[in-house]
N, C-alpha and C positions, 0 to 999 in steps of 0.2 A: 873271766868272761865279763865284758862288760853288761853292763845293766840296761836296759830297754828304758828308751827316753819316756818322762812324767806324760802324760795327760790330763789335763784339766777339764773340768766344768766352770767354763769363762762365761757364760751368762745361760740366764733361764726364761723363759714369756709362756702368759697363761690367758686362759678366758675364764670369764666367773662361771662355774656349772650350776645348772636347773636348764632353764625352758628357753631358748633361744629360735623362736618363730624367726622362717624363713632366711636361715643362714642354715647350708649346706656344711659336709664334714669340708670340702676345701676352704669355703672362708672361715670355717674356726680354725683350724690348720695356721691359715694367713696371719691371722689376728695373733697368733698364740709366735710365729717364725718372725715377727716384724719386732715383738718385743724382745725375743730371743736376742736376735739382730744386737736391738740397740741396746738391752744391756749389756751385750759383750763390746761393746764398742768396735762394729764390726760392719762393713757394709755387702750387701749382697755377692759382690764379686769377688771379694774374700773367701766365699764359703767354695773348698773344692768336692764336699761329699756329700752326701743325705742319705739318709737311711729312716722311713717311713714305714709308720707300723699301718696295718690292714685297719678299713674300717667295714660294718656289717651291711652300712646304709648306703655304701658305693665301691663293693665289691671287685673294684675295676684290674685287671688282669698287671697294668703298669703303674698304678699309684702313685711311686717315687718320682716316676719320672712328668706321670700326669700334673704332678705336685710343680714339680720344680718346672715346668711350662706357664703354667698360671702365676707361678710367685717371681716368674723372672730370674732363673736360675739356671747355670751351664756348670752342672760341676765335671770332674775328671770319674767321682765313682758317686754311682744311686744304688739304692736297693730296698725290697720291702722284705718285712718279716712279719710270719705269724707265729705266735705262740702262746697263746691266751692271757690272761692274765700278766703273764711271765714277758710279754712282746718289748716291752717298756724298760725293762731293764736290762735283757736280753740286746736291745739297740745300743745301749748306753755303753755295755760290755764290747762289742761290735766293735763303736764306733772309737774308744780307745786302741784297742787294737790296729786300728787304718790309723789311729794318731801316732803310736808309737814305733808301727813299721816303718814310718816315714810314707806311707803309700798318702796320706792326707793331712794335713794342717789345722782344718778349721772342718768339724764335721757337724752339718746342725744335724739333728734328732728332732722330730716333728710327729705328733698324733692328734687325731681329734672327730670328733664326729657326731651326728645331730642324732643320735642312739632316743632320744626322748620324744621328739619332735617328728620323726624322719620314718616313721613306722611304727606300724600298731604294736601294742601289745601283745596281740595274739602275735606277732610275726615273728618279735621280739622273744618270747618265749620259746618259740619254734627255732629260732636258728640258734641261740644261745643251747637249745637242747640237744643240738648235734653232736657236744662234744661227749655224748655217750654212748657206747658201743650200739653198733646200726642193727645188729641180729639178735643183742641180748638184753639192751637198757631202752632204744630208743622206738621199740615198737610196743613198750610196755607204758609209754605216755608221761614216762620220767623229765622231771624238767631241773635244771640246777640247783635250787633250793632244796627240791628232793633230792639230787645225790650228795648232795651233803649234809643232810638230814639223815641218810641213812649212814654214812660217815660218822658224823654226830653220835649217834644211838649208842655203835660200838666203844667208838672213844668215851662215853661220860658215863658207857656200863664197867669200861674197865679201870677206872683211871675214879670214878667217886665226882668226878667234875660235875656241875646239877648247873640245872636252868638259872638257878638265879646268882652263880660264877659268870655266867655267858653276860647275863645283866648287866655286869662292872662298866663290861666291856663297850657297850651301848650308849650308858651314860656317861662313860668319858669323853666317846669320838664327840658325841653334841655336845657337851661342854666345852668341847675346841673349836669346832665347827661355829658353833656361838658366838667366837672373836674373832673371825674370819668373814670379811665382807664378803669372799665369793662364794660362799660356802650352800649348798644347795639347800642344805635344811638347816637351818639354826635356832630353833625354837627348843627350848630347854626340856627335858625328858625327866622321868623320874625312875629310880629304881622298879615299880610297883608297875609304873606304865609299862615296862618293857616287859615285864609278866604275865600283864591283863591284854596284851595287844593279842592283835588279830591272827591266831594260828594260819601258820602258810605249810609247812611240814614239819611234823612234831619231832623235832622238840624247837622249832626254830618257828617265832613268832614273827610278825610284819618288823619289828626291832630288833630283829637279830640280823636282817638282810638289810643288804645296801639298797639305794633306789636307783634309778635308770634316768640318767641326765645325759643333758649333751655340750659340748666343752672341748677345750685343745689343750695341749700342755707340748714344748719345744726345750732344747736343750743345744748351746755352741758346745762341743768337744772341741779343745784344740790343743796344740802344740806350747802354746806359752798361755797364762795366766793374762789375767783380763785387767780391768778397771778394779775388781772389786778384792776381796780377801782372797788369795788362790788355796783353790779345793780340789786336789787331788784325788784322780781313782788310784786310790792302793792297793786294792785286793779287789779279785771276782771270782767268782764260781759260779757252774753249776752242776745240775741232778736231773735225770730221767729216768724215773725208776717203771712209770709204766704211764697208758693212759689212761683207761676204762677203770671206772671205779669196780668195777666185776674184777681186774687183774689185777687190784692192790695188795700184795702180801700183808702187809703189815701198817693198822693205823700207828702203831707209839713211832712208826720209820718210814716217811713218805720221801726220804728225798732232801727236805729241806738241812738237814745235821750236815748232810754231805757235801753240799751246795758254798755252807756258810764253814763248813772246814776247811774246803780249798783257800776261799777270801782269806781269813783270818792269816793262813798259812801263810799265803804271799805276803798281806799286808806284816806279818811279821805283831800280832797283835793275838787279844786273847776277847772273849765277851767282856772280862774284868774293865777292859781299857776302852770299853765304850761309853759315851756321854749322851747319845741320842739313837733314837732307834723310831724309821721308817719301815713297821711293815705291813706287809699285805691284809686288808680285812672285809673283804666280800660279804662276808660273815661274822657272825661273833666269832661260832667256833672256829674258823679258820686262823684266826687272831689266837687264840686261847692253845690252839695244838701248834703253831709255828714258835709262838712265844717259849712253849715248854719243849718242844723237838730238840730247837740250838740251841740252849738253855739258859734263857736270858730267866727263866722260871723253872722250878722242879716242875716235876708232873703233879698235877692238879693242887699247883701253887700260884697258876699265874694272878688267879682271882683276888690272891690272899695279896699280892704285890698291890695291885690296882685299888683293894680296901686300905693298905697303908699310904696310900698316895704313891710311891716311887716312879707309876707311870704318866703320875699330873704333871703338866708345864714347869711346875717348882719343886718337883720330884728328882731323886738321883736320876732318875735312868725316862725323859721324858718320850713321851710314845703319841705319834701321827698330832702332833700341834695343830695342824690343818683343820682334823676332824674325820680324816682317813675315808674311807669308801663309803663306811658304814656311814657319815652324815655331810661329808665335802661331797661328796659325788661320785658315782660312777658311769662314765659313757668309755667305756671300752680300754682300749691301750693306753689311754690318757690318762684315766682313773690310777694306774697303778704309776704313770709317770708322776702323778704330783707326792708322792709322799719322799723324791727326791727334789724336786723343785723347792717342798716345803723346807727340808734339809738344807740344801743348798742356801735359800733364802734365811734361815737361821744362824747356818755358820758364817754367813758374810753379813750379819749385822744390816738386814733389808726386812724382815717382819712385820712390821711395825708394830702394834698395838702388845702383839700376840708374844712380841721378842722376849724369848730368855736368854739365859748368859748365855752367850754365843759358844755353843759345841765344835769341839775339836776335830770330834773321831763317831763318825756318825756311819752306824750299819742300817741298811738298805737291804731288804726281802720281797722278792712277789712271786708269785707262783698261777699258773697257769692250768684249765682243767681244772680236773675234782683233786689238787694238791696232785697235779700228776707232771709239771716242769719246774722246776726251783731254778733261781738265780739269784745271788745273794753279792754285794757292792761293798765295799768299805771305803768310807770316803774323809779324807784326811785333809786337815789344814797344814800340819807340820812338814817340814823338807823332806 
């Protein structure tokens, strides 16, 4: 049987996250597709596909195609996707897929949106809150930091994991976030501050949650290999195990073990054989239970990894360089695309300041809802 043609990630384009007064989710979008563009060394009429993740602050029924009207685009295939969290990676998996069928060539990947600027707080709390069951969670005034709060509870009551493991976690993303110019928060944190901070749902303090920024993040999929290092999708999966945090069977098994079993398998690869690791962290705890599920950490060891350094920059095994959700940013489907942009900009030696020895074999996690859609990436420099 032959083997399904390589897909690459041929170039990436970002906008810095925080507060972007009077730019719309399509001009960050733009902003974020132009630099895509031209790092791939690609020009508009090259690109035959798009695939556009949902934004909350323009809701608009055609997105992709509203997209690709305003940036000047005809491709052969559009499409949008929702899947929380999970949207970003979920695209990326997609748009290999149209790479390797031969159905598309060149597929940009495109999110972004003014989630900060673009709507209140209260609004923002309200629709973010929808993703909990409408009869059992969401008439009860549950908001996402509460459902994973109460997530939280059960996991650090059976597993011994405490507040101040969650900590580690906190003060790492800022200290990455710190050497990142676009980075939304970069102002250094301490272990004590993340303890003394301002409870939002116990056990999960205003530093255990990511903040709510606005920002784009774009991605060329293509058929051949770019200008830069070529970076292979080798492996993908994913998990559905349920939505409603009410339907979760099981915290120590949400889904993500499943996700990053399929990748591995394809990619022909094991956790042993990775060198960087991009994942999801909305949360501490969501950091702390995906890290120990795949088992990049035992159960209620990830903490103890992150006190011996392994997940610093000059660690074996380096984790969100960026500074991940928890302090780069989050505005929606974007947020979970940059921890492969970061990736990607690592293994092709473009970092700058932040650059480590450029990673081989880099795994990619995000997950969507209350850890209720996994999709897990394996992304390779090697043939």
């Amino acid at each position: 049987m032959t083997p399904p043609s390589p897909a690459y990630l041929r170039g990436a384009g970002s906008t810095p996250f925080g507060r972007h007064e009077g730019r719309g989710a399509l001009d960050l979008m733009a902003g974020a597709a132009h630099q895509a563009l031209a790092s791939a060394g690609l020009a508009r009429a090259d690109i035959d596909g798009v695939l556009c993740g949902y934004a909350t602050t323009l809701p608009h029924l055609m997105l992709s195609t509203l997209f690709c009207e305003r940036f000047a685009l005809a491709p052969h295939y559009a499409h949008s996707m929702q899947l929380g969290g999970a949207t970003g990676a979920a695209m990326l998996m997609a748009a290999r897929e149209l790479v390797r069928s031969g159905r598309c060539r060149n597929v940009l990947v495109v999110a972004g949106e003014n989630r900060l600027t673009g709507q209140s707080r209260d609004s923002s709390i309200q629709t973010l809150a929808q993703v909990g069951d409408a009869d059992y969670e969401v008439p009860n005034g549950a908001s996402v930091p509460a459902y994973y709060a109460l997530m939280a509870s059960e996991y650090m009551h059976r597993t011994g994991v405490t507040s101040a493991d969650l900590a580690e976690f906190a003060v790492l993303m800022r200290a990455n976030a710190a050497r990142h110019p676009d980075a939304h928060l970069r102002t250094p944190i301490t272990h004590a501050e993340v303890l003394a901070a301002k409870p939002i749902a116990a056990p999960l303090s205003l530093l255990d949650c990511c903040p709510i920024s606005d920002g784009a993040m774009a991605f060329v999929v293509s058929a051949e290999p770019g200008p830069h290092a070529p970076v292979r999708l080798a492996g993908a999966g994913q998990a559905h195990r349920h939505q409603h945090l009410t339907a979760m069977a099981d915290v120590m098994r949400c889904g993500a073990s499943d996700a990053a079993a399929q990748a591995f398998a394809e990619a022909g690869l094991s956790p042993a054989d990775i060198d960087y690791l991009g994942i999801y962290d909305s949360f501490t705890i969501t950091l702390v239970m995906l890290l120990e599920e795949i088992g990049f950490a035992p159960r209620a060891g990830a903490a103890a990894r992150a006190r011996a350094g392994d997940f610093a920059p000059t660690g074996a095994l380096p984790l969100n360089t960026h500074g991940g959700l928890l302090s780069f940013g989050h505005c929606g489907v974007a947020g979970g695309m940059a921890h492969t942009v970061e990736a990607w900009r690592q293994m092709t030696g473009q970092a700058g300041e932040r650059q480590i020895r450029a990673p081989q074999r880099a795994f990619i996690h995000a997950d969507g809802g209350v850890m209720s859609s996994h999709v897990s990436l394996i992304l390779s420099t090697e043939g």
